[in-house]
C-alpha positions as CSV (number, residue, x, y, z in Angstrom):
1,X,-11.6,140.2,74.1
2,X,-13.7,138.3,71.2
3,X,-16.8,140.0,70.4
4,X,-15.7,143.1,72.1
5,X,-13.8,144.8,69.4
6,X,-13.1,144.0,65.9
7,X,-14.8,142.0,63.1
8,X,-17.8,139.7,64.3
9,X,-18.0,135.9,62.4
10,X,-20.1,133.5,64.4
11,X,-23.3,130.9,64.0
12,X,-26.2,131.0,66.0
13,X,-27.7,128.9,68.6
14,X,-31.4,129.4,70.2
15,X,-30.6,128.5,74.2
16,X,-33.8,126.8,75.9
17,X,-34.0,126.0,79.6
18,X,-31.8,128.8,81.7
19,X,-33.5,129.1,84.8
20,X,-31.8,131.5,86.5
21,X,-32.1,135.2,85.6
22,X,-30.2,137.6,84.8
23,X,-26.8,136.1,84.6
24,X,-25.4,135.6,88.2
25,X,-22.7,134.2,90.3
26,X,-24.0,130.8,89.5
27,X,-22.9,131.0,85.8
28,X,-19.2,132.0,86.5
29,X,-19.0,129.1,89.1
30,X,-20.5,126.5,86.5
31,X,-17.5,127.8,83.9
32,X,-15.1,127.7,86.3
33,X,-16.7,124.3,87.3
34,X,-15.2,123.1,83.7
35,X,-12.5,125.7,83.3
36,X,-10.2,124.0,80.4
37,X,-5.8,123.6,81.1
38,X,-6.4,124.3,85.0
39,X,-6.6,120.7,86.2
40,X,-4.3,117.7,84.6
41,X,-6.2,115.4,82.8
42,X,-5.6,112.1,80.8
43,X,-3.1,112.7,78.0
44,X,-4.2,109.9,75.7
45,X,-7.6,111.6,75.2
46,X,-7.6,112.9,71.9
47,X,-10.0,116.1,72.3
48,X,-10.5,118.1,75.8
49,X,-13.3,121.0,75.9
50,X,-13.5,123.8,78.5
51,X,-14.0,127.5,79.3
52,X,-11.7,130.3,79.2
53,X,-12.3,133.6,81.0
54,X,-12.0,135.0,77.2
55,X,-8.5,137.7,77.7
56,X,-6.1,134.8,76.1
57,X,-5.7,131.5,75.0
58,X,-4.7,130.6,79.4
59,X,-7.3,133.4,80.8
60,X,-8.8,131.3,84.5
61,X,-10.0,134.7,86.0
62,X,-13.7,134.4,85.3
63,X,-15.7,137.1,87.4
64,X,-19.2,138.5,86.9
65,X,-17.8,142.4,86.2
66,X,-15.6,140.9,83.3
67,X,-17.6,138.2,82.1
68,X,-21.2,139.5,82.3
69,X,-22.0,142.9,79.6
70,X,-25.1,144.3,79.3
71,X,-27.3,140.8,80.2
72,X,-24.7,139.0,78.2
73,X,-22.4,136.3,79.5
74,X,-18.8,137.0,77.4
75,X,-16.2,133.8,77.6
76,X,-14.2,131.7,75.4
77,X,-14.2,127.8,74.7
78,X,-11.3,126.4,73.8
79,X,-10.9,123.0,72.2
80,X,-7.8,121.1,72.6
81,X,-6.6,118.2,70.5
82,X,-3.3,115.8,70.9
83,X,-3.4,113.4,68.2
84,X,-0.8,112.4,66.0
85,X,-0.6,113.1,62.4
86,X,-1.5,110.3,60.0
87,X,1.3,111.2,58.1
88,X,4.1,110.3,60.7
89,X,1.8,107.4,62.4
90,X,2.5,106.2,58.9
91,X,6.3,106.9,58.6
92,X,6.8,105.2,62.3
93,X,4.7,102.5,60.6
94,X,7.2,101.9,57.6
95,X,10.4,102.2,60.0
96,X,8.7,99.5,62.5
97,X,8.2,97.3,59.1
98,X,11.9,97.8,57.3
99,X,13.1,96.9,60.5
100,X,11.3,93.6,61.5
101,X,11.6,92.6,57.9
102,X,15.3,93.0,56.9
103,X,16.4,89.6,57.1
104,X,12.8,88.3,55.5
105,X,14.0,86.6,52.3
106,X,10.8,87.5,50.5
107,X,11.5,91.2,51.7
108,X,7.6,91.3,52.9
109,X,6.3,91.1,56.5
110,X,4.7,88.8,57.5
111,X,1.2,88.5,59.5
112,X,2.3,88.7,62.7
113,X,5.4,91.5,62.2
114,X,2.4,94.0,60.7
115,X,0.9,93.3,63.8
116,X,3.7,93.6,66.1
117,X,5.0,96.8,63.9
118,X,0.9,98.2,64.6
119,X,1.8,97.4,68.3
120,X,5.1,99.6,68.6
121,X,3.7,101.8,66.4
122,X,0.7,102.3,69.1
123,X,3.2,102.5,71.6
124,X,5.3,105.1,70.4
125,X,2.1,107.1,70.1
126,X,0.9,107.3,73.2
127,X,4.7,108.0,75.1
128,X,4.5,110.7,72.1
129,X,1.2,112.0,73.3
130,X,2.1,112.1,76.7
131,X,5.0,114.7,76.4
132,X,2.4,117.5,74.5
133,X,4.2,118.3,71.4
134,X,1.1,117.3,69.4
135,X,-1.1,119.1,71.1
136,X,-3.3,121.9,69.0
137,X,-5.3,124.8,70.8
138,X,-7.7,126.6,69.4
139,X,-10.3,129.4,71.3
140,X,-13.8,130.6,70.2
141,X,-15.5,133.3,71.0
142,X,-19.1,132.7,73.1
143,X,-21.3,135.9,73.4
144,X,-24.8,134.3,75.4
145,X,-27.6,136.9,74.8
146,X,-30.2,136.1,77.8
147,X,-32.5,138.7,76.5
148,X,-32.5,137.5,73.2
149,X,-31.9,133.3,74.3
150,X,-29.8,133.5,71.8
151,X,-25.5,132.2,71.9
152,X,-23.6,133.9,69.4
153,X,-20.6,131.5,68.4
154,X,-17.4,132.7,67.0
155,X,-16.7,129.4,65.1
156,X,-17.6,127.5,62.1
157,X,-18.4,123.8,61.3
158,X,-20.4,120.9,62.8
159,X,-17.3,119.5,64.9
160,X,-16.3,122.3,66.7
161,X,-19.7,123.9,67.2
162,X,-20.8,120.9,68.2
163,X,-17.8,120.7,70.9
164,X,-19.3,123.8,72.3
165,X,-23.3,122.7,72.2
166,X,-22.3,120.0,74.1
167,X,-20.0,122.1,76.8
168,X,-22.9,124.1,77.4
169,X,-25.3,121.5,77.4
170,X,-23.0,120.2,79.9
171,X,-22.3,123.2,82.1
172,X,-25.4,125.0,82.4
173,X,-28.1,122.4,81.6
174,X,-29.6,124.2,78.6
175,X,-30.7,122.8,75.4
176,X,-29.2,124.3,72.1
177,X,-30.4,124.0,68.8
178,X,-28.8,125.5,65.6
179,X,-30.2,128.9,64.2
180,X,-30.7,128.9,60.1
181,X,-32.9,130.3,57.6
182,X,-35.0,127.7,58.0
183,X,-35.4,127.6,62.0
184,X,-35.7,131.1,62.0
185,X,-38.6,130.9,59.1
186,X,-40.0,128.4,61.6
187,X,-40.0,130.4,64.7
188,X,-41.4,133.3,62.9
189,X,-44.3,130.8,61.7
190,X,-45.1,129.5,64.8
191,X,-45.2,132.8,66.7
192,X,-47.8,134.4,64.2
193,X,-49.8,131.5,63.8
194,X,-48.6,130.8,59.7
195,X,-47.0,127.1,60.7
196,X,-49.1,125.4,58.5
197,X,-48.6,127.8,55.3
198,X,-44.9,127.4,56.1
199,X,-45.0,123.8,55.9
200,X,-46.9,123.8,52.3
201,X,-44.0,125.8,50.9
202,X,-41.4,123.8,48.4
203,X,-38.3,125.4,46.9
204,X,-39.4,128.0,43.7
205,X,-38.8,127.7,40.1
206,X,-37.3,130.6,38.9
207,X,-37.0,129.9,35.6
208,X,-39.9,128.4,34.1
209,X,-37.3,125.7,32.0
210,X,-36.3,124.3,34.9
211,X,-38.5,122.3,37.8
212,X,-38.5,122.5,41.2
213,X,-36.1,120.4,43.2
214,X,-34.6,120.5,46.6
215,X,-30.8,122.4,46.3
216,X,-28.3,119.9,46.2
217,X,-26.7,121.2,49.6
218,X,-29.6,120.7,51.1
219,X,-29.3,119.2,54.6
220,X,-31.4,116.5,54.7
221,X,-32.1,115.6,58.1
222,X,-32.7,119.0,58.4
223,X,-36.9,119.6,59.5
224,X,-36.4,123.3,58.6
225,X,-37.0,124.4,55.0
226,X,-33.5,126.1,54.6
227,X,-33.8,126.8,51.0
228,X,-35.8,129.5,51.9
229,X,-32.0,131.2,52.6
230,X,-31.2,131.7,49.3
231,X,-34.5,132.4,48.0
232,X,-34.4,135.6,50.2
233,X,-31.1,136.6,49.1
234,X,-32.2,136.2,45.1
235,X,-35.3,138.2,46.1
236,X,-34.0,140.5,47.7
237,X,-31.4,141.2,44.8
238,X,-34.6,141.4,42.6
239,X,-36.5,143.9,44.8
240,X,-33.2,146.5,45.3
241,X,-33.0,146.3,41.5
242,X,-36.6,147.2,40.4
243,X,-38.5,148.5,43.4
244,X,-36.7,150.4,46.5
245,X,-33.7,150.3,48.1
246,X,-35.5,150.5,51.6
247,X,-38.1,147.9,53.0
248,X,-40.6,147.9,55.3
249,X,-40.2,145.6,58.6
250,X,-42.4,144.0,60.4
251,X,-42.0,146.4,63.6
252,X,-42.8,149.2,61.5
253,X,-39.1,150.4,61.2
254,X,-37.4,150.6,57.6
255,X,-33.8,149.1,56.7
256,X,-31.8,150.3,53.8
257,X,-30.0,147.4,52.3
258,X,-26.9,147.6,49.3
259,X,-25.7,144.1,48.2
260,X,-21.8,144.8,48.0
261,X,-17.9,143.0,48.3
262,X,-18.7,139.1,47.6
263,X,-21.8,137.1,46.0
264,X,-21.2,133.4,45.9
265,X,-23.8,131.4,43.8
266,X,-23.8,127.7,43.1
267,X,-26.3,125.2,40.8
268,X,-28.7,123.6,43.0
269,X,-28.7,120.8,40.7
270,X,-24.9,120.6,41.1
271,X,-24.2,120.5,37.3
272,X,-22.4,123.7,36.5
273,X,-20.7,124.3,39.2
274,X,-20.1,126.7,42.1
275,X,-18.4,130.9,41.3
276,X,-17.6,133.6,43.9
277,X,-17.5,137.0,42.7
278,X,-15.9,139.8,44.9
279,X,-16.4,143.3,43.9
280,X,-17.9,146.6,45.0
281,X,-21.5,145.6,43.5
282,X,-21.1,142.4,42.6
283,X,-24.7,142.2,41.8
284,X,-24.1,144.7,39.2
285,X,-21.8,142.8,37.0
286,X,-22.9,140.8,34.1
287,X,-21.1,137.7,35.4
288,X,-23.4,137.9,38.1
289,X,-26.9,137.7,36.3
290,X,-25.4,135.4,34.1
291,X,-25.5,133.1,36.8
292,X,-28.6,133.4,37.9
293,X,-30.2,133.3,34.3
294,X,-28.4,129.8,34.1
295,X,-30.4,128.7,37.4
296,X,-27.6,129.2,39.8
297,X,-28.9,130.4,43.6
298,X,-27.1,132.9,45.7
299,X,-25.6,130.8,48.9
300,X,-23.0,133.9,50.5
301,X,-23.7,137.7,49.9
302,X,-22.3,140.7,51.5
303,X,-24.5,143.2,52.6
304,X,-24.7,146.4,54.5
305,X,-28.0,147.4,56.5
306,X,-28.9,150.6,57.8
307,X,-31.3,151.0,60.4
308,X,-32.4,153.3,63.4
309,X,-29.3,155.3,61.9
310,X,-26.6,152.6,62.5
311,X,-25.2,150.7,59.7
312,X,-23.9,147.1,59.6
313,X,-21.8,145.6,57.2
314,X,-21.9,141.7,57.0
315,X,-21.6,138.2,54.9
316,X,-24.5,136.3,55.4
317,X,-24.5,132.8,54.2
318,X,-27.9,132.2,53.2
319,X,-28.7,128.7,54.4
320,X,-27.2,128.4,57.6
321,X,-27.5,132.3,58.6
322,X,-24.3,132.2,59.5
323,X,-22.1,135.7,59.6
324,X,-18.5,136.6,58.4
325,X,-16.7,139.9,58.1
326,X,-19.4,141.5,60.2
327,X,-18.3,145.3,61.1
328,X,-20.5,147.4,63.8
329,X,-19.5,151.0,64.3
330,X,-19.0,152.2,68.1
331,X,-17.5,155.4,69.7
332,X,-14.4,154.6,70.1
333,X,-14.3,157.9,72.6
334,X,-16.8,156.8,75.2
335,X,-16.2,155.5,78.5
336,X,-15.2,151.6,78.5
337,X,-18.5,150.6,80.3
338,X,-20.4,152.8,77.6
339,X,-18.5,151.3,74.9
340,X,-18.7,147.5,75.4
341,X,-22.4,147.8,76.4
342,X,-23.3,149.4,73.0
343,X,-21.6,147.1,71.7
344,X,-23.3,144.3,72.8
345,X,-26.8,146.4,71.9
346,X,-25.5,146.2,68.5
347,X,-24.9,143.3,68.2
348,X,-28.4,142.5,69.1
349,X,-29.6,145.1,66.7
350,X,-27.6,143.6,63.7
351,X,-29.1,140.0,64.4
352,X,-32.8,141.5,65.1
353,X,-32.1,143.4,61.9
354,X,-31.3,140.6,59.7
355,X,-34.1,138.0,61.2
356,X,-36.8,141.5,61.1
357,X,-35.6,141.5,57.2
358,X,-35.7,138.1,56.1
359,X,-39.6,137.3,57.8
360,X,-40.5,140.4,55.6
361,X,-39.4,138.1,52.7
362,X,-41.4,135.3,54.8
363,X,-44.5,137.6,54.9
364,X,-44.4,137.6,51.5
365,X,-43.3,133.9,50.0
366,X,-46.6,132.8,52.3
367,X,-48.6,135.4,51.2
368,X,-51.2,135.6,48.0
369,X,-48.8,137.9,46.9
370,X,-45.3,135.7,45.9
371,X,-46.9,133.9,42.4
372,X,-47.3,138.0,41.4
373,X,-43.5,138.7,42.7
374,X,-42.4,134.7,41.3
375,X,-43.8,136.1,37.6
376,X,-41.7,139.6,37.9
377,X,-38.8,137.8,38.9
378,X,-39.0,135.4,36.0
379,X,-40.1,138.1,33.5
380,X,-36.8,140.1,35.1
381,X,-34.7,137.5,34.3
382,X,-36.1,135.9,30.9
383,X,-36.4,140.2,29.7
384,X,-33.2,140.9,30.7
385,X,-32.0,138.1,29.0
386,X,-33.7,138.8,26.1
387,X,-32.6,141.9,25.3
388,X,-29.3,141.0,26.2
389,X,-29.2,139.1,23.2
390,X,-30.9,141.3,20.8
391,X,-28.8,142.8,18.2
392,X,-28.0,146.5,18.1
393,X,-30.4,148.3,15.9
């Protein structure tokens, strides 16, 4: 089952308004309330969203042993689609036309053929929907955390995690709202009474030629300062580079952190582009401080974290918090039980151990301290730079 073995991708969702705790028979009736493919509904509908008991792709069997781990409620959601490709809407289109229009002396339709062609052409569509050969299914992993209030979801991109929001919404009558850097930089503010520093803050200059400005991905209807994603990431490279490879967080615990496999950096001015660079220390290469000398901003890097002796490997993409290619490591050799409830503490470690991590950069970007760490980085990258270009004696 998803999230139960394997590699881990998924977004994150903060889940407001549960009621009922822990997870109960409630829950498993409320999915099985919306279970998707186990009642016939309308085939013209283009999209139909529903639960899975999470084995397979036609799993009904939802019960609280298999479905609740370790305060965690494990399913599936699987979005179904049966729409017909443009591509063919527009070759039956063409047909319906060279047909109505073969004894037209002008060899074009006219008004009232397009429309009668549109008609068939509509038609055809929905006797072509009906039979199912168009439909497409696709199933995401959910993994809801009540301890945390968090939902881990094993998808990416507004549309489909926006098909799952809404099932929940639906379902359980919760509220969700999208984790990022920003939201998480929020929540952090709020709960230690920094709000108002946090909402002073505007996006650094890390290269004294070049002003400040909002990154050209920015989302903005967006109320969370998301940049603050890849300023943590370029900090971060700066403080493995010339201070310590192991930090200090804010519950008194150390991680050790190693940038590694990919680094994706883009302009946020959107003028010279967008490069990906995948290799054991990608940070290490010259390409790579190339890029950020030119005013380029990390967006995607690989990392592995080590703490309370467990390491996690993972992508983070640095705006949305999103994670890719995440790898936790398990005994294999325990009981079942053991093994999937670990698993799920793990998983709750690596996403406490990324948040813990980036409100230590937090701490520090509201703190007296960051124009002292803003002049090192700059004086990092401008002496680096510099001597880079110096001739050989």
């Amino acid at each position: 089952m998803p999230f139960l073995s394997g590699s881990l991708g998924f977004e994150r969702f903060r889940v407001d308004g549960l009621q009922a705790e822990p997870f109960g028979q409630d829950q498993i009736e409320a999915m099985e309330r919306l279970t998707i493919g186990k009642f016939q509904t309308s085939a013209t509908e283009n999209v139909h969203v529903g639960f899975l008991a999470g084995s397979h792709l036609f799993d009904h069997d939802f019960a609280l042993e298999k479905n609740v781990i370790n305060e965690a409620l494990h399913c599936c959601v699987r979005i179904d689609t049966n729409q017909i490709p443009s591509a063919i809407r527009r070759a039956w289109l063409q047909m319906e036309l060279a047909a109505l229009t073969k004894d037209n002396t002008s060899g074009r339709p006219t008004k009232s053929q397009r429309q009668e062609a549109k008609e068939a052409v509509e038609q055809r569509c929905e006797v072509e929907a009906a039979t199912g050969k168009y439909r497409k299914m696709q199933q995401f992993p959910v993994l809801w955390d009540i301890r945390q209030s968090v939902l881990y979801f094993g998808g990416s991109g507004d549309t489909v995690s926006g098909h799952c929001a809404d099932l929940f919404q639906r379902a359980f009558d919760v509220e969700l709202s999208r984790t990022t850097a920003g939201s998480v930089a929020r929540q952090w503010a709020e709960q230690t009474n920094q709000a108002h520093k946090l909402a002073d803050l505007v996006p650094a200059a890390f290269l004294p030629h070049q002003p400040q400005s909002v990154p050209a991905w920015a989302n903005v209807d967006s109320p969370h300062p998301d940049f603050l994603g890849n300023e943590f990431v370029l900090w971060l490279w700066w403080t493995l580079e010339n201070q310590s490879d192991t930090l200090g967080l804010p519950d008194d615990s150390e991680v050790t952190v190693m940038l590694n496999r990919t680094l994706t950096l883009e302009c946020p001015r959107g003028e010279s582009g967008k490069e990906t660079i995948a290799a054991e220390a990608p940070v290490r290469l010259p390409e790579a401080m190339q890029a950020i000398r030119s005013g380029k901003l990390p967006r995607k890097s690989g990392m592995s974290l080590v703490r309370h002796g467990q390491q996690f490997d993972l992508v983070l993409q640095a705006e949305t918090f999103a994670i890719s290619g995440g790898k936790i490591h398990v005994d294999d050799d325990e009981a079942d039980a053991d093994r999937l409830d670990n698993r799920i503490e793990a998983i709750r470690c690596m996403n406490e151990t990324v948040d813990l991590l980036f409100q230590t950069f937090c701490s520090r970007r509201i703190s007296g301290a960051w124009p002292k760490d803003l002049d090192r980085i700059r004086q990092w990258l401008v002496t680096d730079e510099a001597a880079r270009k110096k001739p050989a004696a």
